[in-house]
C-alpha positions in Angstrom: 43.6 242.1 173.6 40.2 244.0 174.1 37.5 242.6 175.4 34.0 243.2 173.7 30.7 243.3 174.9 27.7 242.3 173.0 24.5 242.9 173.9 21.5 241.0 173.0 18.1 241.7 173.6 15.0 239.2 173.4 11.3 239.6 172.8 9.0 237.4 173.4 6.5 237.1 171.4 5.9 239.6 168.7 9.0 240.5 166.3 9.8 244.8 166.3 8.6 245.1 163.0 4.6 244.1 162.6 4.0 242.9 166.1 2.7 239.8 165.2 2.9 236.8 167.2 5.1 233.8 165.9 3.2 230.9 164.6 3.6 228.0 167.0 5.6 224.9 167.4 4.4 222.1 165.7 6.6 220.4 168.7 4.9 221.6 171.1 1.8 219.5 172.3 -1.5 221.8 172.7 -3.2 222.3 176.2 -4.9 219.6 177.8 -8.6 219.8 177.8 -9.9 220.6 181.8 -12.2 218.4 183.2 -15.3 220.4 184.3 -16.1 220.0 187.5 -20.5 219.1 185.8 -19.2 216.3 183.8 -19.4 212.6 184.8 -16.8 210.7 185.4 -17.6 206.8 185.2 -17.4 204.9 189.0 -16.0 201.7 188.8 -19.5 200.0 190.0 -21.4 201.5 186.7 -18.9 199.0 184.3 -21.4 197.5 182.1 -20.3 193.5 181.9 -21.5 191.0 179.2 -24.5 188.9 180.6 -23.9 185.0 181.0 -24.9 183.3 178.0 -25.2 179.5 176.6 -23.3 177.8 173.8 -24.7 178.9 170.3 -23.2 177.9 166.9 -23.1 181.3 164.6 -21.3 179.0 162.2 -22.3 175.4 162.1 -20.3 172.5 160.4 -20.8 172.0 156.6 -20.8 168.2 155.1 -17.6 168.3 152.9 -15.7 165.9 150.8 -12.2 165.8 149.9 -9.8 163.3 148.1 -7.0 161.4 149.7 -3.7 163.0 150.5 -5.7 166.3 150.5 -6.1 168.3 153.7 -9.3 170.0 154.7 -10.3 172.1 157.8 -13.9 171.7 159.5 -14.6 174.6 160.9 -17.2 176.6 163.5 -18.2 179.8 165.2 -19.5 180.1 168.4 -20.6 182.6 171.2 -21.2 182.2 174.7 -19.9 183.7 178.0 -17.9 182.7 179.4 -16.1 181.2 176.1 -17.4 177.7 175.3 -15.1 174.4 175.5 -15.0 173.0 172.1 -14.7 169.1 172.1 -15.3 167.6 168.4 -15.4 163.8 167.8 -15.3 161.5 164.9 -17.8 159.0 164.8 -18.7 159.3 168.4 -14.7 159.0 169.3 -13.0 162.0 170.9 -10.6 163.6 169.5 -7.0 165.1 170.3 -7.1 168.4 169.8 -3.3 169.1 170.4 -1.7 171.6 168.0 -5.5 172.9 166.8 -6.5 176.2 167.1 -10.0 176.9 168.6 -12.7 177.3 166.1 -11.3 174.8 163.6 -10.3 171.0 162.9 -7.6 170.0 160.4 -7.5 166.5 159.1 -4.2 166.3 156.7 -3.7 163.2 154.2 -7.0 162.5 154.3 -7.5 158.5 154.1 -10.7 156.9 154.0 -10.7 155.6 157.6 -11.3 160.0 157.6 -14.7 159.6 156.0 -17.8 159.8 158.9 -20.0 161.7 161.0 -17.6 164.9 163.0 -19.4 166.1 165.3 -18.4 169.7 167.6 -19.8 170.2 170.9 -19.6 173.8 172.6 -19.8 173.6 176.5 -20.0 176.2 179.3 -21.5 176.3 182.7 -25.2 177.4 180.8 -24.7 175.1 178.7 -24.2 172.8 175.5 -24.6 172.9 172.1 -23.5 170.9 169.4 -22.9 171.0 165.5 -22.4 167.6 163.1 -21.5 167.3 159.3 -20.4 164.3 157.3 -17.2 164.4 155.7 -16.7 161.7 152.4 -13.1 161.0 151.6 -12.7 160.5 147.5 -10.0 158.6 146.1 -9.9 160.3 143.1 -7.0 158.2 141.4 -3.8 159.4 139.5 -5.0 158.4 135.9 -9.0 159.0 136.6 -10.6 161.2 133.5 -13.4 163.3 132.8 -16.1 162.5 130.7 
């Protein structure tokens, strides 16, 4: 057996016909832009942070009724920094607010004993604000028709 040679010769960049220059990779990532040695660079000290604000409702509480066995949601808005507390009561009684997401107050199988005066009260160290809305629970009855 014979062994062959084979020679193989690369250019780089421009093919031996035209000269032109292959298109490029759509792989390849293009050149980072270089940071001028004139341009600013932010320090750490010129960080622009919210200013300290008080409680205030951007959504209040709307009076609302709803019949038995129905479920409603009361809910608010509010802004302040740092982020308000929310406490809300019913009828001047605190309520658990386990398993409730912020903003918001579900009552589910609404009974009468539901019906009263909900109040929502926002608190941070600047301050309290505080948001109220009746809520009327309608038993609207299985058989009840409309004139």
């Amino acid at each position: 057996m014979r062994k062959s040679e084979v020679q193989m010769t690369l250019k780089k960049g421009a093919d031996e016909e035209g000269g032109r220059m292959a298109p490029p990779s759509p792989r390849i990532p293009s050149k980072r832009v270089k940071v001028n040695s004139d341009q600013v660079v932010p320090q750490p000290e010129d960080t622009v942070y919210p200013t300290p604000t008080p409680p205030v409702f951007i959504r209040k509480m709307r009076n609302a009724a709803v019949g038995t066995g129905c479920d409603i949601r009361l809910k608010v808005a509010v802004a302040g920094d740092p982020q308000p507390t929310l406490y809300w009561y019913h009828n001047d009684d605190m309520l658990n607010m386990d398993n409730q997401e912020y903003g918001g107050l579900w009552i589910r199988d609404c009974k009468p004993s539901d019906a009263g005066l909900y109040t929502c009260i926002a608190t941070n160290p600047l301050g309290e604000a505080r948001t109220s809305a009746v809520l009327a629970v309608l038993d609207l009855g299985e058989g009840a028709t409309h004139a």
